[in-house]
Structure formats: structure tokens, C-alpha cells
SEKOLKOL-30939 format. One record per residue: residue number from 1; residue in three letters; x, y, z of N, C-alpha, C in turn. Coordinates in nm, 2 decimals. Atoms other than C-alpha are relative to their C-alpha. Layout:
BEGIN
+-----+-----+--------+--------+--------+--------+--------+--------+--------+--------+--------+
:   i :  aa :   n_c1 :   n_c2 :   n_c3 :  ca_c1 :  ca_c2 :  ca_c3 :   c_c1 :   c_c2 :   c_c3 :
+-----+-----+--------+--------+--------+--------+--------+--------+--------+--------+--------+
: NUM : Ala :      X :      Y :      Z :      X :      Y :      Z :      X :      Y :      Z :
...
+-----+-----+--------+--------+--------+--------+--------+--------+--------+--------+--------+
//
This chain:
BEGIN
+-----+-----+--------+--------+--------+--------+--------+--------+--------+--------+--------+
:   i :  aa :   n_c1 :   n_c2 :   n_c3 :  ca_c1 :  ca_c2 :  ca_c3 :   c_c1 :   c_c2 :   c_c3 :
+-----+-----+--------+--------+--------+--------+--------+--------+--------+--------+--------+
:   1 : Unk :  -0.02 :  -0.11 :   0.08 :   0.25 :  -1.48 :  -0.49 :   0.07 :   0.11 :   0.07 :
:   2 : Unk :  -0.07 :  -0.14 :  -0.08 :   0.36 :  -1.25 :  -0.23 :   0.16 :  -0.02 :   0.01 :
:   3 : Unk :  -0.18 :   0.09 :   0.00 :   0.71 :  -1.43 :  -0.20 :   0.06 :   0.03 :  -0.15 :
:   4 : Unk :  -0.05 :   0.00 :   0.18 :   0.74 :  -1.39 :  -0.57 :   0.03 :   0.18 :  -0.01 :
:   5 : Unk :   0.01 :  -0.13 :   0.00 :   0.66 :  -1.02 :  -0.55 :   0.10 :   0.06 :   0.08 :
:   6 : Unk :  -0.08 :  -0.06 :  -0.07 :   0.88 :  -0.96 :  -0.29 :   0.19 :   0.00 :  -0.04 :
:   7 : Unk :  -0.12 :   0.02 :   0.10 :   1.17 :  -1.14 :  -0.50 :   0.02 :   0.07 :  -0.10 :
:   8 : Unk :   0.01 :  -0.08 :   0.11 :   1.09 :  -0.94 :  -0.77 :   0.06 :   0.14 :   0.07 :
:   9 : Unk :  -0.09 :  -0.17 :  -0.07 :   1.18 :  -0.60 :  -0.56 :   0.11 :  -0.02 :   0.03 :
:  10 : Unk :  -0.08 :   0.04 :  -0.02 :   1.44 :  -0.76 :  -0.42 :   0.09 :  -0.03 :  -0.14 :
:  11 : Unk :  -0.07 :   0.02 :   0.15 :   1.58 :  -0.83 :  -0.79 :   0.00 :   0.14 :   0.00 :
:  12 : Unk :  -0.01 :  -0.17 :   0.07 :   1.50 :  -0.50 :  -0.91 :   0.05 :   0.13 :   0.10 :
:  13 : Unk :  -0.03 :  -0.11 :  -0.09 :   1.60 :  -0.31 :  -0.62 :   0.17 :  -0.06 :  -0.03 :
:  14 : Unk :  -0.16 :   0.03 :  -0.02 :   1.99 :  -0.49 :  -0.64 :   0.05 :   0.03 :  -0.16 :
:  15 : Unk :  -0.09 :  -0.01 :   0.14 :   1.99 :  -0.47 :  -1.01 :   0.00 :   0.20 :  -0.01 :
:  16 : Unk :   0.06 :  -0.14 :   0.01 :   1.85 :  -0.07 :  -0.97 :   0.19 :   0.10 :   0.07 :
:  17 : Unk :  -0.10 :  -0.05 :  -0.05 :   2.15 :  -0.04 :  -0.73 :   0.17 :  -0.01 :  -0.08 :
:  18 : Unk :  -0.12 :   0.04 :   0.09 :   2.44 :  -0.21 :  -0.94 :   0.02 :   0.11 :  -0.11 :
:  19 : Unk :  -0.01 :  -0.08 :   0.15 :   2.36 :   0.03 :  -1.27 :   0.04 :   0.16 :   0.08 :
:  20 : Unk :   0.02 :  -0.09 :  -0.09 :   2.34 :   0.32 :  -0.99 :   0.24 :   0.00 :   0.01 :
:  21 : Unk :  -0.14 :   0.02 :  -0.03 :   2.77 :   0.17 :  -0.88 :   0.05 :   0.07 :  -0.10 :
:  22 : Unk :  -0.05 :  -0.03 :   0.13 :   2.84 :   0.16 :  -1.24 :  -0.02 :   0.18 :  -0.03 :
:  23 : Unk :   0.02 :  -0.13 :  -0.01 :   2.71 :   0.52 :  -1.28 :   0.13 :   0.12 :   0.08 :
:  24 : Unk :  -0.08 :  -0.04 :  -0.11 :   2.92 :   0.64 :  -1.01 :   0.16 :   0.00 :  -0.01 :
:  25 : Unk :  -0.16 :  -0.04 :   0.05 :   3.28 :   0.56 :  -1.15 :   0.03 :  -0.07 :  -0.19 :
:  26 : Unk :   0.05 :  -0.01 :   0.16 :   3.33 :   0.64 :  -1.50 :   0.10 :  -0.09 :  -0.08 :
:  27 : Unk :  -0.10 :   0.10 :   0.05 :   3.64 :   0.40 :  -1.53 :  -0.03 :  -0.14 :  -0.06 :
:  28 : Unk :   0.11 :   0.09 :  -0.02 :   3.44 :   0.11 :  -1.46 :  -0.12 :  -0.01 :  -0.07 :
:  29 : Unk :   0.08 :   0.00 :   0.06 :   3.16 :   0.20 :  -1.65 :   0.03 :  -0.02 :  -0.18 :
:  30 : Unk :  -0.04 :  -0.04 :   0.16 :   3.39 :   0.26 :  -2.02 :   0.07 :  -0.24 :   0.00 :
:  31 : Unk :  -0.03 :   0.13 :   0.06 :   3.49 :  -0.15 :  -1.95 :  -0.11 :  -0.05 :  -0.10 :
:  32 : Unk :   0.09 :   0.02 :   0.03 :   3.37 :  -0.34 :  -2.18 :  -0.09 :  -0.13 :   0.07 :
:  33 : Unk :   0.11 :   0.12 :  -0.10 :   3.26 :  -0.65 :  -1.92 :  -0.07 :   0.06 :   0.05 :
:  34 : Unk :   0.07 :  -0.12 :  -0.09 :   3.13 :  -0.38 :  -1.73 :  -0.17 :   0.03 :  -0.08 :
:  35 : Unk :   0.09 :  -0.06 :   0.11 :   2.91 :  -0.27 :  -2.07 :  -0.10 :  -0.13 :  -0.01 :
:  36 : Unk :   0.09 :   0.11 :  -0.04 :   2.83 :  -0.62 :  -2.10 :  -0.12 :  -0.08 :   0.08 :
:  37 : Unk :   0.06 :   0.04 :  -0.12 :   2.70 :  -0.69 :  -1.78 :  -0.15 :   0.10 :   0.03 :
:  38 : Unk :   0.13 :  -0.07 :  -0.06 :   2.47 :  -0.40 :  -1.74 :  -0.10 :  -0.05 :  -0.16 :
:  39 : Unk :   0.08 :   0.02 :   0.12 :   2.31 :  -0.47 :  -2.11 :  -0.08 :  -0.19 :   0.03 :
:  40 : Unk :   0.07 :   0.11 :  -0.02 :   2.23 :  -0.81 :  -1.99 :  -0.11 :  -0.02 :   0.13 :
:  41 : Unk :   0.11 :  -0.02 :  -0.13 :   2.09 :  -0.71 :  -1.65 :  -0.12 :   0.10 :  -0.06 :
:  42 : Unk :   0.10 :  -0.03 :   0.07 :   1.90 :  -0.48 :  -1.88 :  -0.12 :  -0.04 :  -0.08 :
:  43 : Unk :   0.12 :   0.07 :   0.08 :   1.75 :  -0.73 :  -2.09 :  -0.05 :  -0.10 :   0.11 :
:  44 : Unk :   0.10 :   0.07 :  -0.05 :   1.65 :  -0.95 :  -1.80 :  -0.06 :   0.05 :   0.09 :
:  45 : Unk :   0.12 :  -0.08 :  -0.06 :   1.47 :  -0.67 :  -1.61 :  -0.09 :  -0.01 :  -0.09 :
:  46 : Unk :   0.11 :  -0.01 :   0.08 :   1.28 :  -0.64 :  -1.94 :  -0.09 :  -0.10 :   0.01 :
:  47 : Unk :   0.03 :   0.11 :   0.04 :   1.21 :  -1.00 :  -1.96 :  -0.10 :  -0.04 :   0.15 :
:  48 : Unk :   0.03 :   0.02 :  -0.11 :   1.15 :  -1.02 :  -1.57 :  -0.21 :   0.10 :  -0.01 :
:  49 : Unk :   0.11 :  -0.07 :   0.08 :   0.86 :  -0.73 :  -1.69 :  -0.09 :  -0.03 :  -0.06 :
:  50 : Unk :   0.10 :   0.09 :   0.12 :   0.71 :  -0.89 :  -1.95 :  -0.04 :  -0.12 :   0.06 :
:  51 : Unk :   0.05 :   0.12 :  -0.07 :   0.69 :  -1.19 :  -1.74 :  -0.11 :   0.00 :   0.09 :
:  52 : Unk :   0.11 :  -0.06 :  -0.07 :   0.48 :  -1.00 :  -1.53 :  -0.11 :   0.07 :  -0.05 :
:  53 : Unk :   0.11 :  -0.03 :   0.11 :   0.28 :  -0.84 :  -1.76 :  -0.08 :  -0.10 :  -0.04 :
:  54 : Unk :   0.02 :   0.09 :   0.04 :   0.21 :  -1.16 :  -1.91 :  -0.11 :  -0.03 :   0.13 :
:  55 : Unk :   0.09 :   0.11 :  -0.06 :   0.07 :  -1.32 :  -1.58 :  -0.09 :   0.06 :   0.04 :
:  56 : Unk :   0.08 :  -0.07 :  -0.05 :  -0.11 :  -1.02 :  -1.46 :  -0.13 :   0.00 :  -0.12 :
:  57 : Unk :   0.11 :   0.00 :   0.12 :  -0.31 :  -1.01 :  -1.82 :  -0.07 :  -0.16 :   0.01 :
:  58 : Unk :   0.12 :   0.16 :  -0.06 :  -0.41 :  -1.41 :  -1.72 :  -0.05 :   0.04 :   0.11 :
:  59 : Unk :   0.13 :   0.00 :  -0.18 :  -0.52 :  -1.33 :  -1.36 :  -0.11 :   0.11 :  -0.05 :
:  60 : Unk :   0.10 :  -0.06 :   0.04 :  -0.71 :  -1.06 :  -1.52 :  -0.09 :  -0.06 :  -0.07 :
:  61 : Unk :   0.11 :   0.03 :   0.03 :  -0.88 :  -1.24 :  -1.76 :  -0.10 :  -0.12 :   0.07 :
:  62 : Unk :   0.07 :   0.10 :  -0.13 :  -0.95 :  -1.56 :  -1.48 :  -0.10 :   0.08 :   0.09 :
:  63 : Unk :   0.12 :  -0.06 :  -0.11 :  -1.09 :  -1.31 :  -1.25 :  -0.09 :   0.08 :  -0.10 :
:  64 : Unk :   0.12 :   0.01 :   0.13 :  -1.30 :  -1.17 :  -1.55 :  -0.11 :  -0.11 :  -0.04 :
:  65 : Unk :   0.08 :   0.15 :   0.09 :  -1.44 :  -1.55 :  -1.65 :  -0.09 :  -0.04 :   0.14 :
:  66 : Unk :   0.03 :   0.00 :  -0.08 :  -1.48 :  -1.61 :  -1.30 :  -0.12 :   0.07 :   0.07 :
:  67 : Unk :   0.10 :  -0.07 :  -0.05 :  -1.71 :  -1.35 :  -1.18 :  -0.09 :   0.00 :  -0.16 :
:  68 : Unk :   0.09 :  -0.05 :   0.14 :  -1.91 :  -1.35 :  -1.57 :  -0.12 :  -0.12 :   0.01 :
:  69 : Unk :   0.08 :   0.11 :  -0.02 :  -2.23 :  -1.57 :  -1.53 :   0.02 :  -0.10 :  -0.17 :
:  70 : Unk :   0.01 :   0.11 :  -0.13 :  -2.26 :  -1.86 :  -1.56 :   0.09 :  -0.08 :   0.08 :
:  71 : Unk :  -0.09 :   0.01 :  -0.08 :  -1.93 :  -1.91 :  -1.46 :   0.03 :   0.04 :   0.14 :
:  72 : Unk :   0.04 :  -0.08 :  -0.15 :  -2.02 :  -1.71 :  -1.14 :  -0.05 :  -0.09 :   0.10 :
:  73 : Unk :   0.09 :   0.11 :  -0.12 :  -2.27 :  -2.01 :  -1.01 :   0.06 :  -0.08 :   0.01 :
:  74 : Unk :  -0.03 :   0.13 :  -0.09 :  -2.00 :  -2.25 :  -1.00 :   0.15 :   0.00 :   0.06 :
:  75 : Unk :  -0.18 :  -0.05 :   0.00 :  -1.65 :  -2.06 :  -0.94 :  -0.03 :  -0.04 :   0.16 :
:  76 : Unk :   0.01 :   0.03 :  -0.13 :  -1.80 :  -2.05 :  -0.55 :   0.03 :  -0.10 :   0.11 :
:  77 : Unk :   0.00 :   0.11 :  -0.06 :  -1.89 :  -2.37 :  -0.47 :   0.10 :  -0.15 :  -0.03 :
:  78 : Unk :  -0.08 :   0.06 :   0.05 :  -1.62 :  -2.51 :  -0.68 :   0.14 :   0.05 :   0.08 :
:  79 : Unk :  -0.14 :  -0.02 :  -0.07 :  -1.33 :  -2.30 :  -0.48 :   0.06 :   0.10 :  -0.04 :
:  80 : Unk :  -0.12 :  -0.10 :   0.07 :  -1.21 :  -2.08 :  -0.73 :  -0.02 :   0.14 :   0.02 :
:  81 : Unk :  -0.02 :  -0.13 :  -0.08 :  -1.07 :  -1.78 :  -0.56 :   0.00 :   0.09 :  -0.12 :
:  82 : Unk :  -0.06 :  -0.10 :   0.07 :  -0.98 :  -1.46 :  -0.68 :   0.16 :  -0.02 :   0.00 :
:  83 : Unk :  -0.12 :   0.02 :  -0.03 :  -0.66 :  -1.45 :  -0.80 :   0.08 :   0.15 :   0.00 :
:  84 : Unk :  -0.06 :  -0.12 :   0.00 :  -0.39 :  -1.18 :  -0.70 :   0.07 :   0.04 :  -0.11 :
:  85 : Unk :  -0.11 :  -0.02 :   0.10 :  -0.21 :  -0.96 :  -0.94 :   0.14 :   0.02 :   0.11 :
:  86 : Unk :  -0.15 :   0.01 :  -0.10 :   0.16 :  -0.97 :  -0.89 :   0.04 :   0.16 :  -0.06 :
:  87 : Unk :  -0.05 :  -0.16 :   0.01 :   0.27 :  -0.60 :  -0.82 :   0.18 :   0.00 :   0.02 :
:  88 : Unk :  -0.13 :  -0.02 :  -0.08 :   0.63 :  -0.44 :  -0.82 :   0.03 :   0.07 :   0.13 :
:  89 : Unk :  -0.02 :  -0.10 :  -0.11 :   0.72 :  -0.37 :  -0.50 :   0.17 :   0.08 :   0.02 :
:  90 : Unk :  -0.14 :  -0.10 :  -0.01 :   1.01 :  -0.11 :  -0.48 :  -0.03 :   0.14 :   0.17 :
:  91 : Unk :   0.04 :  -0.07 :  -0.10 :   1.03 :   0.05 :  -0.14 :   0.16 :   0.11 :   0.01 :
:  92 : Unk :  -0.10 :  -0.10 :  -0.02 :   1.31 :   0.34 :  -0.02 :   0.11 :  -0.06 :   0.01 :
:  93 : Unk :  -0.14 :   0.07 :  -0.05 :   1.55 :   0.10 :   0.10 :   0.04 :  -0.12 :  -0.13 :
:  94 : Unk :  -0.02 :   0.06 :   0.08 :   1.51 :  -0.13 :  -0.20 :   0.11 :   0.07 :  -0.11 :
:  95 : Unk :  -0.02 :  -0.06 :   0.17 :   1.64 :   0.13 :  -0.43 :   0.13 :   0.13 :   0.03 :
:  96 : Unk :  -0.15 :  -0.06 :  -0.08 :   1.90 :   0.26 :  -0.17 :   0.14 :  -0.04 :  -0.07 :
:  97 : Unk :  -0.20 :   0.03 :   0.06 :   2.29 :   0.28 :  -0.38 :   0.06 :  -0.03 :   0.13 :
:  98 : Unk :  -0.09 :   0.07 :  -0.15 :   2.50 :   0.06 :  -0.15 :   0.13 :   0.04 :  -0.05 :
:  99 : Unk :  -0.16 :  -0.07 :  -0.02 :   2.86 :   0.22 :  -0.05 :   0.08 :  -0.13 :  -0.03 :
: 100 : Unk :  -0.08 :   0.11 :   0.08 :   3.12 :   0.02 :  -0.26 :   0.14 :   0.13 :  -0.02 :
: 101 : Unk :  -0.14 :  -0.08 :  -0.01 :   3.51 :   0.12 :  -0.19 :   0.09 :  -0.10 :  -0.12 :
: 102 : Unk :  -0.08 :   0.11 :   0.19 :   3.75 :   0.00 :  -0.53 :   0.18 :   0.05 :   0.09 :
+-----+-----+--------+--------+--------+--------+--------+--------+--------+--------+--------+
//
């Protein structure tokens, strides 16, 4: 999960910086592949989101059922961990606009 998490910033920090490029020259931004491109990296942030939403509302209700008796007396000796939620990680450097010469 941590690998996944860290892909996920890694996603969102390159797509955070691309819209950031586009921003930045307004020639570039009036194409319409250009227009294209960011509306599609937009809808698969969303999707990327909701994907995550989605699995954090299952690890919540697992680790809910899990700890609720009588599910409690046999999650232990049966194995079943807690499971982690998957966070976005976005750090300073992730969300750094990378220098791009045209």
C-alpha cells in the first residue's frame, strides 16, 4: 500500500506540474490538443480520487467488522490485520513546476 501511495503523489505531483506548464504559456494553453489533454488528465485525477475514496470506505468498514465482537475473537487468531488507509502524499518537491524551455 505504501508503493501505491507513493505512486499516487508521484501521479499527482507530475500531473499538478503539467497543468502548472500549460498555465505558464498562454499560446500553448489556447491549443486545442493542449485543451484536450489537460481535460483528460483532469478526469483521471478524478477517477484516480474516487478510486481512493472507494477503497479507503472498504478498509474502513474491514477495520470496523474486524474489531466489532464477535468478529474481534477470531480476527486475532485468524491473522486479520488492520488494514492501512491509502493517503495522498504530496510533498514540496512533488508539486515543484519543472523549468520547460519551447
Amino acid at each position: 500500500m505504501t508503493g501505491l501511495a507513493q505512486a499516487e503523489g508521484v501521479l499527482g505531483g507530475a500531473l499538478g506540474r503539467l497543468l502548472a506548464v500549460f498555465e505558464n504559456y498562454p499560446d500553448l494553453k489556447a491549443n486545442q490538443n493542449v485543451l484536450q489533454v489537460q481535460e483528460e488528465l483532469t478526469s483521471t485525477e478524478n477517477k484516480v480520487a474516487f478510486a481512493r475514496q472507494g477503497y479507503n470506505d472498504s478498509v474502513m468498514v474491514y477495520n470496523t467488522q474486524r474489531e466489532t465482537f464477535p468478529d474481534n475473537v477470531f480476527a486475532g487468531p485468524f491473522g486479520f490485520k488492520e488494514a492501512m488507509l491509502l493517503e495522498a502524499t504530496d510533498s514540496a518537491e512533488e508539486r515543484k513546476a519543472p523549468k520547460v524551455k519551447f
